[in-house]
Rosetta silent file (secondary structure, phi, psi, omega in degrees, C-alpha in Angstrom):
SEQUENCE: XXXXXXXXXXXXXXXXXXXXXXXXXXXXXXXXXXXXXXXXXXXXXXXXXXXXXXXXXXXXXXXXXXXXXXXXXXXXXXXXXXXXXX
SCORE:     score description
SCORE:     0.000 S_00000001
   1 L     0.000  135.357  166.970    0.000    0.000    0.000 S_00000001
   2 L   -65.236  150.505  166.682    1.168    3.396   -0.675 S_00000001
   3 L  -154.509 -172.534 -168.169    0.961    5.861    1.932 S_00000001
   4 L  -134.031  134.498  142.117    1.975    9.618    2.248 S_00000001
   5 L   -75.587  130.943  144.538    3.332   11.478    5.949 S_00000001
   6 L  -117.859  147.608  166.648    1.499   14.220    7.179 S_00000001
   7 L   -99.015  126.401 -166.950    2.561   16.325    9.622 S_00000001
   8 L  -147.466  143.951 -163.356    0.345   18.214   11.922 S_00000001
   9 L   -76.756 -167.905  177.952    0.994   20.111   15.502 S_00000001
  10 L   178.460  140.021 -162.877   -1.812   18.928   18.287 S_00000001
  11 L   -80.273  156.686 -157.352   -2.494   20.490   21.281 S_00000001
  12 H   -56.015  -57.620  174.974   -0.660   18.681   23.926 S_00000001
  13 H   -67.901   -6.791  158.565   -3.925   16.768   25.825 S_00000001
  14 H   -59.302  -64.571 -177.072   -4.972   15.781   22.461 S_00000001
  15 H   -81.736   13.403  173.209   -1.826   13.683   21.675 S_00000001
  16 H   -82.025  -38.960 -150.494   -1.457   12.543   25.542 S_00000001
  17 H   -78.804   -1.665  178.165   -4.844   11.357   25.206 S_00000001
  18 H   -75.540  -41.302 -141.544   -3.944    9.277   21.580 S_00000001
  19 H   -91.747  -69.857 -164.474   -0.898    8.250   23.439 S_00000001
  20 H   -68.335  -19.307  165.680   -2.734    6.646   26.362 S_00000001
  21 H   -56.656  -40.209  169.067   -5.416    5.022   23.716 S_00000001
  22 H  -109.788   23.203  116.172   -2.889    3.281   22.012 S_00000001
  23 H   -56.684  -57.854  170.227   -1.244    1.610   25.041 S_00000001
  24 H   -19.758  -65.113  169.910   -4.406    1.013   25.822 S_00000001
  25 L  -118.792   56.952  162.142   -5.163   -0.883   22.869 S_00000001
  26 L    14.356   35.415  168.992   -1.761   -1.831   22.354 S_00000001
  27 L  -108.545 -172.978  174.732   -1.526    0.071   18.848 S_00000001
  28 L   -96.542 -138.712  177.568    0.658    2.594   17.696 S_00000001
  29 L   -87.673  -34.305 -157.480   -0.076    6.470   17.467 S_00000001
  30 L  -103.574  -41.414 -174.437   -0.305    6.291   13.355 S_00000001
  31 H   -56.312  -67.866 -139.220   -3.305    2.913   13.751 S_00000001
  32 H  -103.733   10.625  169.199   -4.883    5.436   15.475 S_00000001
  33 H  -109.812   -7.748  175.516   -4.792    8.816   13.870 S_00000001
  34 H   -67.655  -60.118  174.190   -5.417    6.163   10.533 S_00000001
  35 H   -51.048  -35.113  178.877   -8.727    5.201   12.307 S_00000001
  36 H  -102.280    0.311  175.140  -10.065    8.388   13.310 S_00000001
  37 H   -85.014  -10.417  173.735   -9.202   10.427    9.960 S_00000001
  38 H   -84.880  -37.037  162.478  -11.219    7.398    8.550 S_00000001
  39 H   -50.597  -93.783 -168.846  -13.976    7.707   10.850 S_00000001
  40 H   -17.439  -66.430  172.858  -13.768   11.327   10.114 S_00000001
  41 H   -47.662  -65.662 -167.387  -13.907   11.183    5.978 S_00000001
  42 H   -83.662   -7.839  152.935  -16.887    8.902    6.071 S_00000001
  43 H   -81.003  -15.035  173.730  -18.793   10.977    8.240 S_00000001
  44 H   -79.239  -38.406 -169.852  -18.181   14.205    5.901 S_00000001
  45 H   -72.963  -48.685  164.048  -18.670   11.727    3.241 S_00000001
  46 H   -59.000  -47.622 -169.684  -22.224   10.806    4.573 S_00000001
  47 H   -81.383   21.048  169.304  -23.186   14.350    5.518 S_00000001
  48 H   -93.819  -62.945  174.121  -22.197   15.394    2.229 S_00000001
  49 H   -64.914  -35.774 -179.832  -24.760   12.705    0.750 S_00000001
  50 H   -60.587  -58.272 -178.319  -27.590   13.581    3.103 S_00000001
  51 H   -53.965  -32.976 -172.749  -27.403   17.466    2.137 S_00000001
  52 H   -65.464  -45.855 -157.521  -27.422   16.507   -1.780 S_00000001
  53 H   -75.642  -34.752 -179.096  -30.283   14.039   -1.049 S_00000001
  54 H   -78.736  -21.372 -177.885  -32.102   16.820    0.974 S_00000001
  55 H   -56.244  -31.151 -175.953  -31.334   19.488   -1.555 S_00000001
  56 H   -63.152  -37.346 -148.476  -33.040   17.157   -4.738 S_00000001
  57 H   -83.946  -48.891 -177.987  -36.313   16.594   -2.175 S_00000001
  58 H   -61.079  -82.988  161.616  -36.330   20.620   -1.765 S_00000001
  59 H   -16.105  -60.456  176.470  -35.615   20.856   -5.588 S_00000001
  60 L   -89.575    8.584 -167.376  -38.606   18.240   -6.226 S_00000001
  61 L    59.650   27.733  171.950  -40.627   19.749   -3.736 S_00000001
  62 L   -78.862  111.008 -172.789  -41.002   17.651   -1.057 S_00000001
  63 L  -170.063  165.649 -153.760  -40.874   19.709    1.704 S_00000001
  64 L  -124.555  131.891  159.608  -43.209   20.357    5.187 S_00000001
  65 L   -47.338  104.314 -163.824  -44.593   23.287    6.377 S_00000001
  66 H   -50.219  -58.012  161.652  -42.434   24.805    9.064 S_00000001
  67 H   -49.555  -57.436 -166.218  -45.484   25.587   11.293 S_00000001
  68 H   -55.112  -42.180 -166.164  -46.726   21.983   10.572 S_00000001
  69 H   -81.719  -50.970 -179.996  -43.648   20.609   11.798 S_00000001
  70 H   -83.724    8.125  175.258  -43.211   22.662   14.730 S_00000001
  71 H   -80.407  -53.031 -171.747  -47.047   22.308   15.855 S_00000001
  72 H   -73.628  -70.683 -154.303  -46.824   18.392   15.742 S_00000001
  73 H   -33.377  -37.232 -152.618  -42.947   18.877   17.563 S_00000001
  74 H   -93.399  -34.582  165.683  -44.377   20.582   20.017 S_00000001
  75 H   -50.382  -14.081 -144.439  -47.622   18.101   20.522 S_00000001
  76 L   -84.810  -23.215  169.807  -45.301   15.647   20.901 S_00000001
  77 L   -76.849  -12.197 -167.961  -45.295   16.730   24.844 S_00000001
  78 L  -112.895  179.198 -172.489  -48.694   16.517   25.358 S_00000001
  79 L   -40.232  -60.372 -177.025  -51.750   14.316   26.038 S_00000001
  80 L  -111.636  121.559  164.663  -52.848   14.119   22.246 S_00000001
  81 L   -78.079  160.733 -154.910  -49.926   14.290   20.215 S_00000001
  82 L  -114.895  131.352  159.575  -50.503   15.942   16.390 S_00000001
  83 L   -45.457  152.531  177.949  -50.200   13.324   13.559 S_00000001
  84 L   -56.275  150.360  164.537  -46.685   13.443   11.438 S_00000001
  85 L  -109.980  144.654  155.766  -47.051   15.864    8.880 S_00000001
  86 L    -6.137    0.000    0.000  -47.418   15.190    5.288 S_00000001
């Protein structure tokens, strides 16, 4: 596998606390800045698909009344709760 170094400063209780994770889990420092920039990328990578997916629905005009939505949110406390809206 190819790989590239980057270098990047971190505040000091950031890389104590990487440092005691990977004793912890008996990895090194780089498994675990691999793992969370990986985490990281596929959560940007998801919220990146959800806004496109909501932007098409807005686009195709699916979209809820604001009032509607926050009149059932707000039923949602009370005896009779407001049907989902439409």
């Amino acid at each position: 596998m190819n790989t590239k170094v980057f270098t990047a400063h971190v505040p000091i209780q950031l890389a104590e606390k990487i440092d005691q994770i990977a004793a912890r889990m008996d990895r090194s420092r780089g498994w675990i800045v691999k793992q969370a920039l990986g985490a990281w990328i596929s959560q940007e990578e998801e919220r990146r698909r959800l806004t496109l997916e909501a932007l098409a629905d807005v686009d195709a005009g699916y979209v809820l009344d604001q009032q509607a939505v926050q009149a059932w949110a707000n039923s949602l406390t009370t005896e009779a709760p407001l049907p989902v809206p439409q």
